[in-house]
Every structure is written in C-alpha cells, then in structure tokens.
C-alpha positions in Angstrom: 9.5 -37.1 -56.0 12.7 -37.9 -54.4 14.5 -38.5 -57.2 14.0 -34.8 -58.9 15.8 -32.2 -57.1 14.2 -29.1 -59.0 13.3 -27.3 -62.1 16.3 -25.3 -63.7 16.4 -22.2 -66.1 18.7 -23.0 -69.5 19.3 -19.3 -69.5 20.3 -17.9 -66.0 20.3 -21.2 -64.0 17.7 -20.2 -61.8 15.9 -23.1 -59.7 12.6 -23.8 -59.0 10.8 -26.9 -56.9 9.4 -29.3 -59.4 5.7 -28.9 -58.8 3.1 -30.0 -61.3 2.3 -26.9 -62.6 5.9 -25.4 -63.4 6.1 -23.3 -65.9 8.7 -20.9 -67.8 11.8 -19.1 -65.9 10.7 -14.9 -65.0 13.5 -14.5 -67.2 11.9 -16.6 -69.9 13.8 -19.2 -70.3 13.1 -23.3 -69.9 13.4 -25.3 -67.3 15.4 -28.6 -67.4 14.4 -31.4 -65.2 17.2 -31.8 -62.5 17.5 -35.6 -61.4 18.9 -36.9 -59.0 20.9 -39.6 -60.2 23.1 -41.1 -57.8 19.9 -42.3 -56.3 18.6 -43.6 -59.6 21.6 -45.3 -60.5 21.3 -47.6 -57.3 17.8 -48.5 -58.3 17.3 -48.6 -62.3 20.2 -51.3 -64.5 19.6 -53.3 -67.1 18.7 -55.8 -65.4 15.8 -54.3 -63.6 15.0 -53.6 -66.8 15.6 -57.1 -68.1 13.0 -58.0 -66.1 10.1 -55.9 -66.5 7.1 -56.6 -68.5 6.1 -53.2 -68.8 6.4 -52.5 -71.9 5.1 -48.4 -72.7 7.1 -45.3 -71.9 6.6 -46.0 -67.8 8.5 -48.9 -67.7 11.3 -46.0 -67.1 9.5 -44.4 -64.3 12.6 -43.8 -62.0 13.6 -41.4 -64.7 10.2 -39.8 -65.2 8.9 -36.6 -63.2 6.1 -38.3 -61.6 5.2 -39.3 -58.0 5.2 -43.0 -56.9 1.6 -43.2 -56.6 0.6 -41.4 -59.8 -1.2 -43.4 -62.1 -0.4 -43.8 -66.0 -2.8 -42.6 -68.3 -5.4 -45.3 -70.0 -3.4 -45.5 -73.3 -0.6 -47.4 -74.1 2.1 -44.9 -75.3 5.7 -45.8 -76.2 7.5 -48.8 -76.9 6.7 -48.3 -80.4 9.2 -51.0 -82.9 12.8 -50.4 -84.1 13.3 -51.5 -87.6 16.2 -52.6 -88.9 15.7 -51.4 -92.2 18.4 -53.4 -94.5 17.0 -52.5 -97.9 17.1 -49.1 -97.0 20.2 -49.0 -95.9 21.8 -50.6 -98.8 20.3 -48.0 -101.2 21.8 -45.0 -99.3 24.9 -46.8 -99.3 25.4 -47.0 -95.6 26.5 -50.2 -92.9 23.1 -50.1 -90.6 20.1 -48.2 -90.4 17.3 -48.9 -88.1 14.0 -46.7 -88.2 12.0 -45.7 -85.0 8.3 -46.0 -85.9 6.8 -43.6 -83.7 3.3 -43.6 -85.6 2.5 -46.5 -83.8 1.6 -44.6 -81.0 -2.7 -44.2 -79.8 -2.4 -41.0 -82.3 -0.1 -41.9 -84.6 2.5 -39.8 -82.9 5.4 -39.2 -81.1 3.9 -36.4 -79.3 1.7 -38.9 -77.8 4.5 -38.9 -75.3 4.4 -35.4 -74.3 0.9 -35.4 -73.8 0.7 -38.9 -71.9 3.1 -36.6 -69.1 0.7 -33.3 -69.8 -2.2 -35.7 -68.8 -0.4 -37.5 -65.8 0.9 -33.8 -64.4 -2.6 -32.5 -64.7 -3.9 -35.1 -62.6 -1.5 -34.2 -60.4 -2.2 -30.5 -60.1 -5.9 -31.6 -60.1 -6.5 -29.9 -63.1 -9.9 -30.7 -64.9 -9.2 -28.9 -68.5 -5.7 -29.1 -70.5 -5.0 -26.7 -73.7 -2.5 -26.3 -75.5 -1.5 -24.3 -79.1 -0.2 -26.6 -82.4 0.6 -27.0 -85.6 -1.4 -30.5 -85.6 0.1 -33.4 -84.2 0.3 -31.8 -80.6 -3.3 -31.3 -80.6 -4.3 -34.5 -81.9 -2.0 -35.9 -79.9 -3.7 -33.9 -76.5 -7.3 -34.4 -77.4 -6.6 -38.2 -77.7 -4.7 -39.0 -74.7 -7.1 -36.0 -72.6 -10.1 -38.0 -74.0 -9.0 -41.3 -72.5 -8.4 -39.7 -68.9 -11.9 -37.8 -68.7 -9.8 -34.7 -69.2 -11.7 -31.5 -71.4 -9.1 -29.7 -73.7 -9.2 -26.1 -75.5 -7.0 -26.9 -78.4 -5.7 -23.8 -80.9 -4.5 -24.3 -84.0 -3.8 -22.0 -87.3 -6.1 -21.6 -89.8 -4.0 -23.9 -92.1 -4.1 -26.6 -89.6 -5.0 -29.7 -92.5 -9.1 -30.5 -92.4 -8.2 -34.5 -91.6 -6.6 -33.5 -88.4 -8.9 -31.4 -87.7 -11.9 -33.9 -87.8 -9.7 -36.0 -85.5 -9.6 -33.5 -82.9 -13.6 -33.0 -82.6 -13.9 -36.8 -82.9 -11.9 -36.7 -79.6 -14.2 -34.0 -78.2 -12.1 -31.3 -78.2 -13.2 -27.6 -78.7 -11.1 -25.9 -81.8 -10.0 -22.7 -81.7 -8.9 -21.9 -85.2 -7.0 -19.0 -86.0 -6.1 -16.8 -88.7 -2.6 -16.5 -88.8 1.0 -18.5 -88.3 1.5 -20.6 -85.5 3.5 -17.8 -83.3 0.0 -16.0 -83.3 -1.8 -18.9 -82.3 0.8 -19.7 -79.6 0.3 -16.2 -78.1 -3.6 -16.8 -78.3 -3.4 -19.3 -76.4 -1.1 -18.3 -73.9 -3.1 -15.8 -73.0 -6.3 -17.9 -72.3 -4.6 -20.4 -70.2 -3.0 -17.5 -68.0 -6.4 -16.2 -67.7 -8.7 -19.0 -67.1 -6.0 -21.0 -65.3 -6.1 -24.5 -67.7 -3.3 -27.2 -67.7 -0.6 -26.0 -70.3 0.3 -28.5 -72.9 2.5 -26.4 -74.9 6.2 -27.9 -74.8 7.6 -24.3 -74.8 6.5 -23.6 -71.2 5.6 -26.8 -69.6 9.4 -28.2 -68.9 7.6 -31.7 -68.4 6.6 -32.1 -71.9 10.1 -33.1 -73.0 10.5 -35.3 -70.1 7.6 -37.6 -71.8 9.3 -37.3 -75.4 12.6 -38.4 -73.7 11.8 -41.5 -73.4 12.0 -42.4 -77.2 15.7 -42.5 -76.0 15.6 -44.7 -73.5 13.6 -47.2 -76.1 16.3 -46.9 -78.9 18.9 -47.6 -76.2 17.1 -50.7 -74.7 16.4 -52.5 -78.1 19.7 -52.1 -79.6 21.1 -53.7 -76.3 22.1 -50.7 -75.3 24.7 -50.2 -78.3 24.3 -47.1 -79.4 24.7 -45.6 -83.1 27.0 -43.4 -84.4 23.5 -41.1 -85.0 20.4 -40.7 -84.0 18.4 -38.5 -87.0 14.8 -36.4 -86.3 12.5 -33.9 -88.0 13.1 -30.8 -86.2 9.9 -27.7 -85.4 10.1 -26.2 -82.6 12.9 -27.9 -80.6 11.0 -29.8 -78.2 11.6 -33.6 -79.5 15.6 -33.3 -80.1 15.8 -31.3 -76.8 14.0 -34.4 -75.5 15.8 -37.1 -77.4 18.9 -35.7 -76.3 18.0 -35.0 -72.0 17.1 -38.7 -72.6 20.4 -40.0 -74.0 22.1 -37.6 -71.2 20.4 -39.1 -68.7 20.7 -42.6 -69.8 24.8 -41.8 -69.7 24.2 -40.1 -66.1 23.3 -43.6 -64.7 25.5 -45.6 -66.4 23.1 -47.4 -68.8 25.2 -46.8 -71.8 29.0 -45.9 -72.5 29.0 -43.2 -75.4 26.9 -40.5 -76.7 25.9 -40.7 -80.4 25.6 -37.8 -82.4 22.4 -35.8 -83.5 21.2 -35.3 -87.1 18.8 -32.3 -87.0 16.7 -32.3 -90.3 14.2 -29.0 -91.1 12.2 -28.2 -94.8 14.2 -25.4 -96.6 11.2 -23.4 -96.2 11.3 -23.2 -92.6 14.7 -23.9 -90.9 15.5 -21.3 -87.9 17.2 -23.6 -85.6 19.8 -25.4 -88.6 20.1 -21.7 -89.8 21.5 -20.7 -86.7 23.9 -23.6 -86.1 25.2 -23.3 -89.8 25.9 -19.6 -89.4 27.1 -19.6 -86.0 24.6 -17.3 -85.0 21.4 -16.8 -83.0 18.6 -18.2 -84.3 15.7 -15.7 -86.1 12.1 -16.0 -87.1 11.9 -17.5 -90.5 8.3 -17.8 -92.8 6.6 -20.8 -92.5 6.6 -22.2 -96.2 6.8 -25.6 -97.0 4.2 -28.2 -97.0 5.6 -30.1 -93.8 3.3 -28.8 -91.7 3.8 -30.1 -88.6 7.6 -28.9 -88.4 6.9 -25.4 -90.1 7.3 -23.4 -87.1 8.5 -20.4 -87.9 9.7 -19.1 -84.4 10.5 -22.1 -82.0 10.0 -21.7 -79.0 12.3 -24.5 -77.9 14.8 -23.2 -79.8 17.5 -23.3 -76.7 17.4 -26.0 -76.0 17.5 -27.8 -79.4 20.6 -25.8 -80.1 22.2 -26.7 -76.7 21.2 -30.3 -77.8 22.6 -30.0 -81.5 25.8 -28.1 -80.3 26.7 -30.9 -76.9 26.0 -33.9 -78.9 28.5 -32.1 -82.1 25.4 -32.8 -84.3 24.7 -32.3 -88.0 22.0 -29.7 -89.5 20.7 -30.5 -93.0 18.0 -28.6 -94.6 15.9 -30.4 -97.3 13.4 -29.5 -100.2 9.5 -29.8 -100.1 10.7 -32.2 -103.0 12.8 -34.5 -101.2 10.9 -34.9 -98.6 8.2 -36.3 -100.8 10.6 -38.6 -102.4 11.7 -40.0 -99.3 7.9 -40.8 -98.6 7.9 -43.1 -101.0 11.3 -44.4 -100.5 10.1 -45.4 -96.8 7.3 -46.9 -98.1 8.6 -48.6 -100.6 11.5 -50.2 -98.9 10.4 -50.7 -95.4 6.9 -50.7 -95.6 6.5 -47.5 -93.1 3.9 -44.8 -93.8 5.3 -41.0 -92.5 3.7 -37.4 -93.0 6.1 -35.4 -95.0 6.7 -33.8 -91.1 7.4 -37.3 -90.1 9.9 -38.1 -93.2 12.3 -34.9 -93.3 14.8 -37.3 -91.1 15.0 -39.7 -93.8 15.1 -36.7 -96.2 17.8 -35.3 -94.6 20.2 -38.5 -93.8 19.3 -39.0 -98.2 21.1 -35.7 -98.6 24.3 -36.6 -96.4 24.5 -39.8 -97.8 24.5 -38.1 -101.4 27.0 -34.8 -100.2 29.3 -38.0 -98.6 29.1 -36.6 -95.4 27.6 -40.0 -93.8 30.2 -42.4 -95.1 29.8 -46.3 -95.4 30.5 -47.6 -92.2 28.3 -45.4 -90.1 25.2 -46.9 -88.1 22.3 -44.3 -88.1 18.7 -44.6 -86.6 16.1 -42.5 -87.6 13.2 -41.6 -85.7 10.0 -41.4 -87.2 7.2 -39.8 -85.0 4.1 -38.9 -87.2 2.1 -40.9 -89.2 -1.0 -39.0 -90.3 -2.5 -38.7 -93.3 -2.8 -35.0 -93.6 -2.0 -34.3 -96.9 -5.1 -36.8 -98.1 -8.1 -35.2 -99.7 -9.6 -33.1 -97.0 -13.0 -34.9 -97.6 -11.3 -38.1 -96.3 -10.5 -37.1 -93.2 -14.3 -35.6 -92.5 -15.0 -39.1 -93.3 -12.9 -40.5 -91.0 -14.5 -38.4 -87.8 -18.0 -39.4 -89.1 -19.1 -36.2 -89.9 -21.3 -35.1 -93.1 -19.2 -33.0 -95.7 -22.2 -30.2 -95.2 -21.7 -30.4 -90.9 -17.6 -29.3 -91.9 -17.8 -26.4 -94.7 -16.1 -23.4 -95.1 -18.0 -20.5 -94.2 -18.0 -18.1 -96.9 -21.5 -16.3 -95.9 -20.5 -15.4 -92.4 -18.7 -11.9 -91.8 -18.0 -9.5 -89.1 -19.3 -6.4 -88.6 -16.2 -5.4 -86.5 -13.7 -6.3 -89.3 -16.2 -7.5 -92.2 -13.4 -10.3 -92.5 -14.8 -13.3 -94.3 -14.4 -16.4 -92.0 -13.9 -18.5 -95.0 -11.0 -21.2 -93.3 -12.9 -22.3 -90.5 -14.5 -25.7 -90.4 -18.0 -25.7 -88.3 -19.0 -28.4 -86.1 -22.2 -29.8 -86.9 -23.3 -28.7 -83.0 -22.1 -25.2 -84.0 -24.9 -22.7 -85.6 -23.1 -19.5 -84.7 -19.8 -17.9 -84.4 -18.1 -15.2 -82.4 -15.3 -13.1 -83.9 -12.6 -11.3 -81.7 -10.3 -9.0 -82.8 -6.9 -9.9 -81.8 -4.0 -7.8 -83.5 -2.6 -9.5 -86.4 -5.4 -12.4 -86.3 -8.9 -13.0 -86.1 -10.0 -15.9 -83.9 -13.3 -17.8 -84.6 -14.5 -19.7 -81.6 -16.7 -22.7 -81.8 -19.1 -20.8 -79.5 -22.1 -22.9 -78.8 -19.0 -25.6 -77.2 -17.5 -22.9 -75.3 -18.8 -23.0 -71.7 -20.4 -20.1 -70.1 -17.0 -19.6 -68.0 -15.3 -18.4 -71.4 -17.7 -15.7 -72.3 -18.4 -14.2 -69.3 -17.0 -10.8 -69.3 -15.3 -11.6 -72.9 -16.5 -8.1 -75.4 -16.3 -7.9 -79.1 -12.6 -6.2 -78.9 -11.1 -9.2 -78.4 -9.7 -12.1 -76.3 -7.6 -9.2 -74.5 -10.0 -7.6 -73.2 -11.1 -9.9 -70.6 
C-alpha cells in the first residue's frame, strides 16, 4: 500500500507498519491510519470522482487501507441517500437540514462499513474466521457481510442483546456467544478468545481499520453536497468509533484538498449512558458510566474508543448534548413522520440531540446541519417478530429456565437456543457466566477448555 505510510499510537505516537492484522499500541492506545497524501492528492479530485460509476464506499479506494489488488466484499455497502429534509427543518426552526440514511446499508447499518474493511483485511491476512464483541448492530453487521465472503464468525454479545437481532445473527450463520453481563464484560470475553484461538478481530477498539471503513460516510456527505460542507455534521455516539471515523474522514478529505473548511461535530449520547459528552462538558477524563437507557446500541458504558472521539469532538470545536430515553422516542416519530425515515432509538439520538439545541437556542436559524443516521433495526419490536423474521419456531428460541449449573446453580434464563442446540456448556468467568451454543462450536474450541472457565485454556 503505497499510499499508507504506517499505523500510529493516539497516545505515545508510536509507529507501526500497516499490516492486516494491526492491532492496539503496547501501551494501549489506537492506532490512526497515516496516509500519505501528497501522493493521493496527485491522483484522487473531483473530477476523478466525477467520473466514476462506482457508486459504494470503494469508489474512494485511494483513501482506503487496502492493497490494489484486493477485492471488495460481495455486498454493496455505502453510498446510502442524503435527504434534504425541508419539513423537518422548518419545524426545528433551522435554514437546512439534510439526513444521512445509513439504514440503507445490506444490514441496515452504518457499521456495515466497518465490517465491509474487517472482511476485506481478513482476506488479506488469510484469515478464515472473524469475531468480534457488540452491543447489536456490530454483530449483525459482521455476520452479514462475513456470510457473503464465505467467512465463519464467533460473535459475543450481552445477555440483553434484543431477541430480533439476535435471530438475525443465526440467520447469517453465525455462532452466539451470549453473556451475562454489560458489554465491557463481553468485550473482555471476547478479547480473550480471539488472542487465544488467533480469529480476525472485528472489534473497532483494537482493529485501527474499522474506522477507516466508517470514514467513508464522510467522504459521501462531502461528494453529494458538491463538496459544500455544513456548518455541522450531528451522530449518535457509543463507543467512539463512528465520530472518530467521521471525523479522520473529513480530515482527510481537507488533507487532499477536496473541500475548503471543516464543519463542526454534534456528539449526541442517552442521559443514561454518556461518558464521552461527560467528559468534554466537565473538562475532564472520561469514566465508566451504567448502561441505562433503552438505546441499546449506543449504551456502552466504558468506550473503548473514547480517545479518539474526544480528540475528534475537541479538533473539530464540537458540541455534546445528552438526551432523555423520552426524546429520543419522540424524535422517532418526528423522523418518521416528516421525512419518512425509520431509525432505532440508537439510530435517532442525533436528531434527539440537534431537537434539544434547537430548543436551548444554541443552533440558531441560519445554520445548515446534516445528521447521520446509521441504524435502522427494529429491535425494540415484539421479540416474537424478530424469531419470525429468521424463520425459526417460537419453541426452537426460548428462554431456558430449566437448565442450571452445577458449578454456580445460575439459572440460564436470557439465553435464546438454537434449534440445532440440545445442550449447553457453562463457564465461570468472574463477574459473568457465558453460555456457549456448544453443539455449533467446533471441536478446536473445546479442546483443552475445563468447567473453570474460558481462562483456563
């Protein structure tokens, strides 16, 4: 890749070659993506734009961490439309406002961008398996896109992790790790079984790629407003990964000349779960927070892109606005009912959030905002719906409230059972219990694995 130079630490600056499989800093921090883009500027304008008819997130391959000759993934990721959403607009009292409708991707996600790079850097690395820890839409998002490539994924998610999305993922053929506990336990879980049976890592606090891929939602905006950029560009906030993203891909898009200013960031979070705004409202670092409100896929309690989302919100002199599991269901039906867009209550805390500043007059009139909206799932439908939806029998994805173990005599009552599955396997694992969908699990995962837990290996 001639046009990357390396891999960079946010922390201690520390750089590393841009190989497939790059990971976290030893000190723990990110890497950044380092481009070189005095050769890209000779290469990509707007009018080799202009002319391409390429129209996914690859079109902007010269800005992309992939060799020449790798191929892009089956689906069609990116691209999604830009709305200019004049009804909406005029009822929060501002000039423009254009919405991002990310739900259009395969998945019905913007994470579908992450994981189309995740699938295209495993190739790479000749990786055969791809995991990855989430809240939801990250493992959807995985399974979907892995599916489509050949690729097998071990996909962890917490125990509250909705039933709907969870019938997606074993439509996709992915095996479900379920675990009792917040989404910082399942993270840890699954770091621990990638280090130790060497799978592709999907999760966008590691893999430095990942935001790469969601970058390019940036380089969309930019292209179908002519490149005329908005005083702001609004998002949902979780764990950091998509505004750190959003905002590598406005800075890059300024590196090479393809637009003339920066706009400003709006970082939105639910009340119930806001460490990054916290921390750039008090001037301080950012702390782990509980996970309580009903926007799941943003209720990430300790972010593990947290550095970069505050570099991000601090460069681009951003807003933070924290908003109520209340509003954020009114401004579900106010996106639907003026623009005709469908968004998860994870998907519409942006539009929550740029509702609030309008209200506090801190957006005035004449501003022009987009807002990005990634997700699109129906989570928050009956849960029978989305069994449904995978095709599976409401008996073949109970809750098993007969099973217990004899280690901990914990009643496994939150995990759904494939209809494949007639036995489970409990390990002990600190805070959480992890139920494995065993008779999925190939014989390479329980060789050598005892009752005392995942550990232990």
């Amino acid at each position: 890749m001639n046009h990357v130079k390396c891999g960079r630490c946010v922390r201690c600056g520390r750089e590393y070659p841009a190989v497939p499989n790059l990971t976290n800093c030893e000190c723990g921090g990110i890497l950044d993506i380092i481009y070189d883009y005095d050769r890209i500027r000779t290469v990509l304008t707007r009018e080799t734009l202009k002319n391409r008819t390429e129209r996914s997130m690859w079109r902007y391959r010269e800005l992309l961490p992939v060799e020449p000759e790798t191929p892009a993934p089956p689906l069609r990721v990116g691209w999604s439309p830009l709305y200019e959403a004049d009804r909406l607009a005029r009822e929060l009292g501002i000039a423009k406002l254009w919405v991002k409708d990310d739900g259009q991707n395969p998945t019905a996600s913007l994470k579908d961008r992450a994981s189309a790079m995740a699938v295209a850097k495993a190739q790479e690395a000749g990786a055969h398996v791809i995991a990855c820890s989430s809240t939801g839409n990250a493992a959807s998002s995985l399974a979907g896109n892995a599916a489509a490539a050949g690729l097998q994924t071990f996909i962890f998610v917490p125990s509250r992790a909705p039933k709907g999305k969870v019938a997606q993922l074993m439509t996709f053929g992915a095996t479900v790790i379920s675990v009792q506990g917040s989404y910082e336990d399942t993270f840890e879980l699954s770091k621990q079984a990638i280090d130790r049976w060497g799978w592709y890592n999907r999760n966008a606090a590691i893999n430095p790629y990942l935001s790469e891929g969601k970058k390019t939602v940036a380089y969309e905006i930019a292209e179908q407003l002519d490149w005329q950029m908005p005083d702001f560009i609004a998002i949902s906030v979780g764990d950091g990964c998509t505004i750190a993203g959003l905002w590598k891909g406005l800075k890059d898009l300024h590196a090479v000349g393809l637009i003339d200013r920066l706009p400003r960031l709006i970082s939105a979070q639910a009340e119930g779960c806001c460490p990054i705004n916290r921390a750039i409202a008090e001037n301080r670092p950012w702390e782990p927070m509980e996970e309580n409100t009903l926007a799941d896929s943003i209720a990430v309690g300790v972010p593990r892109n947290a550095d970069k989302a505050l570099m991000a919100i601090r460069e681009s002199n951003g807003l933070v606005v924290n908003v109520s599991d209340a509003e954020i269901m009114a401004a579900q039906k106010l996106l639907g009912r003026t623009c005709g867009v469908f968004g998860e209550p994870a998907g519409v805390t942006g539009t929550a959030g740029v509702k609030k500043l309008c209200e506090q007059g801190v957006l005035p009139y004449n501003l022009e905002v987009v807002w990005l909206q990634g997700k699109s799932h129906t989570e928050h439908y009956d849960s029978k719906q989305g069994v449904d939806v995978a095709g599976l029998d409401e008996a073949d994805c109970v809750r098993c409230k007969e099973r217990k173990c004899g280690n901990c005599d914990y009643d496994h009552c939150h995990v759904l059972a494939d209809k494949v599955c007639d036995f489970f396997q409990c390990f002990h694992f600190g805070f959480s219990f992890v139920i494995l969908k065993a008779v999925l699990l190939s014989s390479l995962i329980f060789q050598g694995i005892s009752h005392d837990g995942i550990s232990s290996v």
